[in-house]
C-alpha positions as CSV (number, residue, x, y, z in Angstrom):
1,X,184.6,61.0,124.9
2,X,185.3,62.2,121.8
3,X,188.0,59.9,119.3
4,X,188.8,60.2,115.7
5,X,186.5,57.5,115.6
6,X,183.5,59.2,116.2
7,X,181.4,59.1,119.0
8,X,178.5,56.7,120.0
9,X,175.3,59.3,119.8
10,X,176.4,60.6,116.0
11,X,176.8,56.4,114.5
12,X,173.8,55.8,116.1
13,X,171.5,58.9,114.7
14,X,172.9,57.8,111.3
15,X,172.3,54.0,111.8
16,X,169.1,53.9,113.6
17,X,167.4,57.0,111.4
18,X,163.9,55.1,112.1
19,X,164.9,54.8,115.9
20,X,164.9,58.8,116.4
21,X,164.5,60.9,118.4
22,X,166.0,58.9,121.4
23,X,164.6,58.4,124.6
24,X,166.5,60.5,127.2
25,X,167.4,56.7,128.7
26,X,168.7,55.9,125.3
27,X,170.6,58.9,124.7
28,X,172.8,59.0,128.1
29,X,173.3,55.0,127.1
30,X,175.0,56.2,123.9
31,X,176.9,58.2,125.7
32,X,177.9,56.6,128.8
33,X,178.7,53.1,126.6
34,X,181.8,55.1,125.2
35,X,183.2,56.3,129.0
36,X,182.4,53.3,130.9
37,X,180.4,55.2,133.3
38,X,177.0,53.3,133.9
39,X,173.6,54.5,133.2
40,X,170.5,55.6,135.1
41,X,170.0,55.5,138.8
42,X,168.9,52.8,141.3
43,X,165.2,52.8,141.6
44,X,162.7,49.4,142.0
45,X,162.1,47.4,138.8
46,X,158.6,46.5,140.5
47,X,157.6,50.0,139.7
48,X,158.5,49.3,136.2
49,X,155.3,50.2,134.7
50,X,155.1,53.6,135.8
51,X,158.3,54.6,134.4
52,X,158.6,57.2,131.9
53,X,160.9,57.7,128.7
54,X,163.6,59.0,131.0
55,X,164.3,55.4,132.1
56,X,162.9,53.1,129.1
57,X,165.0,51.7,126.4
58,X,164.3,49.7,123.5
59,X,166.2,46.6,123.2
60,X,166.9,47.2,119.5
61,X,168.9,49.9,120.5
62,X,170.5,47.8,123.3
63,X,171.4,44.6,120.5
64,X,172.7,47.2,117.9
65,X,175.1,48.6,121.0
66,X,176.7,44.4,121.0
67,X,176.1,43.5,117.9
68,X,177.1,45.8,115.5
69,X,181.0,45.7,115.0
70,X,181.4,49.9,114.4
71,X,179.7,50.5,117.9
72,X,181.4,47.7,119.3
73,X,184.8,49.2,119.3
74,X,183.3,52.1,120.6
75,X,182.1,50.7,123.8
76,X,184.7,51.3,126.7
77,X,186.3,47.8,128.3
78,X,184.1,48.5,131.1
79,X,181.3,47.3,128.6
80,X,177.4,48.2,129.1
81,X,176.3,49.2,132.6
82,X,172.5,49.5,132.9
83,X,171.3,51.0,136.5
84,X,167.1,51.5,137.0
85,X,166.0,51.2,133.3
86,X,163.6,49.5,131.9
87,X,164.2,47.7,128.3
88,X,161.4,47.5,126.3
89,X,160.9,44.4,124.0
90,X,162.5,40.8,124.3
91,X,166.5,41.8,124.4
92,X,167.2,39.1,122.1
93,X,171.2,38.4,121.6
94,X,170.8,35.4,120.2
95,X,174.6,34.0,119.0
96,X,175.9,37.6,119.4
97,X,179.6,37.8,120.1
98,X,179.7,40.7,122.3
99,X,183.5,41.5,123.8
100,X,182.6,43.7,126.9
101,X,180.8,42.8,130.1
102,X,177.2,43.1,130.2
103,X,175.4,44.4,133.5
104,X,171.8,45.5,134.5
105,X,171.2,46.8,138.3
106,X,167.7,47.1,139.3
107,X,166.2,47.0,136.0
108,X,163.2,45.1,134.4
109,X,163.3,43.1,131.6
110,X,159.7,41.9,131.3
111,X,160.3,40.4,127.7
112,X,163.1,38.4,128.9
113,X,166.9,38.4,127.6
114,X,167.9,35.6,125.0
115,X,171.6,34.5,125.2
116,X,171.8,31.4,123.6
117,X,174.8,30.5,121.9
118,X,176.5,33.9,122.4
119,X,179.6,34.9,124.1
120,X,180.2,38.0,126.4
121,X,182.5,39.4,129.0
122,X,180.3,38.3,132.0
123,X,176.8,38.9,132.3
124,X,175.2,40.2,135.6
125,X,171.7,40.9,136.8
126,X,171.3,42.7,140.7
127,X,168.2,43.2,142.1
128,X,166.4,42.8,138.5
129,X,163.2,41.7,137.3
130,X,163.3,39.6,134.2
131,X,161.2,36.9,132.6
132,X,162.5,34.0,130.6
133,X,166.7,33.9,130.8
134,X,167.7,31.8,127.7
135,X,171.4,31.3,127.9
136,X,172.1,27.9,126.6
137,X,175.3,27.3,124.9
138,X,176.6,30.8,126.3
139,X,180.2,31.2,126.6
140,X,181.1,33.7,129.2
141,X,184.4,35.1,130.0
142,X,183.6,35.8,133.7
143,X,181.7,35.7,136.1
144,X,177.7,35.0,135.2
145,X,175.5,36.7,138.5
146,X,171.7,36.6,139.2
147,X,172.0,38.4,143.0
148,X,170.5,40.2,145.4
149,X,166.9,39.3,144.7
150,X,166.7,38.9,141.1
151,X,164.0,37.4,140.0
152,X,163.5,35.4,136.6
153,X,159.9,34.5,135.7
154,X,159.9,31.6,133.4
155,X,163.4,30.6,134.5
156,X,166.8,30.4,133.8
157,X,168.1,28.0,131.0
158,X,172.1,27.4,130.8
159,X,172.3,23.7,129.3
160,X,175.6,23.1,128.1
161,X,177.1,26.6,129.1
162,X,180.7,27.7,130.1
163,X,181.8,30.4,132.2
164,X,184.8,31.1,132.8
165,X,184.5,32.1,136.5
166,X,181.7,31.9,139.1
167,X,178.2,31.2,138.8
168,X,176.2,32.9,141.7
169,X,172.4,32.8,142.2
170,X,172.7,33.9,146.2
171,X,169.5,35.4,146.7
172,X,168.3,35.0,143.4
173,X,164.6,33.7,142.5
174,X,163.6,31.9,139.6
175,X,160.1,30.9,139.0
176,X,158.6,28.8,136.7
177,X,156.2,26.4,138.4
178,X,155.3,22.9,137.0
179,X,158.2,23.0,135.3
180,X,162.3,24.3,135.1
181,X,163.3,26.9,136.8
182,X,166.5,26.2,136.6
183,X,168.1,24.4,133.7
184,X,171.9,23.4,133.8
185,X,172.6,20.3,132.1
186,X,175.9,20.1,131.1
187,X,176.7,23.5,132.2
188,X,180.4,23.8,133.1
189,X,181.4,26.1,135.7
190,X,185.2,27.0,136.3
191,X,184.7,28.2,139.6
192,X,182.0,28.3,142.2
193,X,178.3,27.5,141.9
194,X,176.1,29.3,144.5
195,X,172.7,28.8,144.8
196,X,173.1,29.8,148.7
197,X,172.2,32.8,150.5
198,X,168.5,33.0,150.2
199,X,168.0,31.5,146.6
200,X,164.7,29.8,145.7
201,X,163.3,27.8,142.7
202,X,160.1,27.3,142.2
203,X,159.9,24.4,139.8
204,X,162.7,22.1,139.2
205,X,166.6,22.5,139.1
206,X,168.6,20.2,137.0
207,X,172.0,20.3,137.6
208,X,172.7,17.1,135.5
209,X,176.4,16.3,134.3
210,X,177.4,19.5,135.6
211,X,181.3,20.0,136.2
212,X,182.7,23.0,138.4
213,X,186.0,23.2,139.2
214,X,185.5,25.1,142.8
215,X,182.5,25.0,145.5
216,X,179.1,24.2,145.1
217,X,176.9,25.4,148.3
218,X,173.6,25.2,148.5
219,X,173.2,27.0,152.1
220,X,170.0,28.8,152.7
221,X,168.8,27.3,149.3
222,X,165.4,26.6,148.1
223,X,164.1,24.0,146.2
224,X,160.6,23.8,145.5
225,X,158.9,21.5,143.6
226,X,155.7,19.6,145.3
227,X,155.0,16.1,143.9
228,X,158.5,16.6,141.2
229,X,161.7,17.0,141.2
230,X,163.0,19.8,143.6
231,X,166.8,18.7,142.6
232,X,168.9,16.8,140.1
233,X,172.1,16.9,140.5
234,X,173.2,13.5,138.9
235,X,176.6,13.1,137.5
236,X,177.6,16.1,139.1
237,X,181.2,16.5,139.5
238,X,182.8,19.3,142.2
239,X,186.5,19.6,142.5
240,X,186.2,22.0,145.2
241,X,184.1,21.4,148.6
242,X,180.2,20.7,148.9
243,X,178.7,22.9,151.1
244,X,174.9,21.4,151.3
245,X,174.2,21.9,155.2
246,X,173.3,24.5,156.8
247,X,169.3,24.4,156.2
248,X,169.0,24.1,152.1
249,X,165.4,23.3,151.6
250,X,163.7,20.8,149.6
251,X,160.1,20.1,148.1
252,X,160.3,17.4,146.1
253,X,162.4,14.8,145.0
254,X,166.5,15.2,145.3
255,X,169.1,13.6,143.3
256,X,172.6,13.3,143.6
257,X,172.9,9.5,141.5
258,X,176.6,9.2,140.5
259,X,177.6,12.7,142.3
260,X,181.0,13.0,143.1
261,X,181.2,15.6,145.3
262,X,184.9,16.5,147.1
263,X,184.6,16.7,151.6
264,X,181.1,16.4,151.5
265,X,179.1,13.4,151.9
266,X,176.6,12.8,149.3
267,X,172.6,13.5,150.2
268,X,170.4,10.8,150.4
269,X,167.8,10.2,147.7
270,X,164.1,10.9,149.1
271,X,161.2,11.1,147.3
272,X,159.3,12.4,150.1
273,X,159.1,16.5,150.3
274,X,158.1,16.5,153.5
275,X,160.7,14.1,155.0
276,X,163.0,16.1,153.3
277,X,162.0,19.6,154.3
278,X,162.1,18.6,157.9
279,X,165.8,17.3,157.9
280,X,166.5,19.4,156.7
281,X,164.8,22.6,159.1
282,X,166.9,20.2,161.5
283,X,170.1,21.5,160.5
284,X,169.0,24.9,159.9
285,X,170.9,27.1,162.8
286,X,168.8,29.6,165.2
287,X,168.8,33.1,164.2
């Protein structure tokens, strides 16, 4: 699209004159950024390292796209759509205030992708590979998604985060053993929280004074955490219905001290893993 603004690819040869030549990945971001059309084609993150230039992007180029106000309000509503590429470098967004949603399908982010304190659309991640998620303090305008078998080495971090709309981890794997994998205290959701579906943590969850205003359903859930916490989720507070039956798995210790937790009765504290993994393999139905 062409606009008596200019287009994408021309601001960002004259801004980024040590960035040139583009990669051809970079190039069809440029231009698809300004359409809404998404970029790049479904293809396995796990393969990552073989790619060539034709799906690699630096995540300068990616930062200057949200954070610099001229290329802002050239970005179409439908925001950044990232499909198969691979970003290169931490994407580091660090308190940027970015207006349009924010979506990677099938792409790696080995570096990681730094959100904290910024503010966005909604943020989404299907079927990615990314390390360390640093999102604390993010203010999101939708829906935040890590689905369909995204997987987060080093863990996700959204302490004292709002979004505006659902949380969903179904599927999702986040992996940080010894230690976080999930990190949520004070998060407040204003919708549902789904860590159902197939999700696993390896290392702790803390959900601690944690507030969503629809469902939290832990179904087919995960929680593994030998010897530690598997889950904290004291304080919680769920307007809308509990859904922790239906075989959620636990490793560890579980906490729901001081939950309030609307039509579902609240889980018994255990501290042993193994206790706990066979009640709950009990409840889990037959396939």
């Amino acid at each position: 699209m062409t606009t008596r603004r200019g287009t994408l690819p021309a601001l960002a040869a004259r801004s980024l004159t040590t960035m040139t030549p583009f990669t051809p990945a970079e190039a069809a971001l440029l231009a698809a950024a300004q359409i809404g059309a998404p970029t790049g084609t479904v293809a396995d993150p796990d393969a990552a390292a073989d790619w060539g230039p034709e799906r690699r992007v630096r995540a300068e180029v990616l930062r200057w796209l949200c954070v610099d106000p001229t290329a802002q309000a050239l970005v179409a509503p439908a925001g950044l759509r990232l499909r198969g590429l691979c970003l290169t470098g931490p994407v580091d967004l660090d308190r940027a205030q970015i207006p349009f949603p924010l979506g990677f399908a099938h792409c790696a982010l080995p570096a990681g992708l730094v959100l904290t304190g910024a503010e966005v659309g909604r943020l989404t991640l299907s079927g990615c590979r990314v390390g360390p998620v640093r999102c604390d303090r993010l203010v999101a305008h939708g829906p935040v998604v890590f689905a369909d078998g995204t997987q987060a080495l080093g863990g996700v971090r959204l302490g004292g985060a709002v979004i505006l709309g659902d949380l969903v981890l179904t599927g999702a794997r986040l992996v940080n053993p010894g230690a976080v994998a999930l990190a949520g205290v004070a998060l407040r959701v204003e919708g549902d929280l789904l860590l159902d579906g197939g999700f696993m943590a390896q290392g702790a969850v803390r959900l601690v004074d944690v507030a969503v205003t629809g469902r939290l359903d832990l179904r087919g859930g995960r929680f593994l955490n030998p010897g530690g916490v598997a889950l904290a989720c004291d304080r919680i507070q769920v307007a809308g219905r509990g859904h922790l039956d239906g075989g959620y798995r636990a490793e560890g210790e579980v906490r729901f001290m001081d939950a309030r937790l609307a039509g579902a009765p609240k889980p018994a504290r255990t501290r042993d893993a193994r206790a706990a993994a066979r009640r709950a393999e009990t409840t889990t139905p037959p396939a």
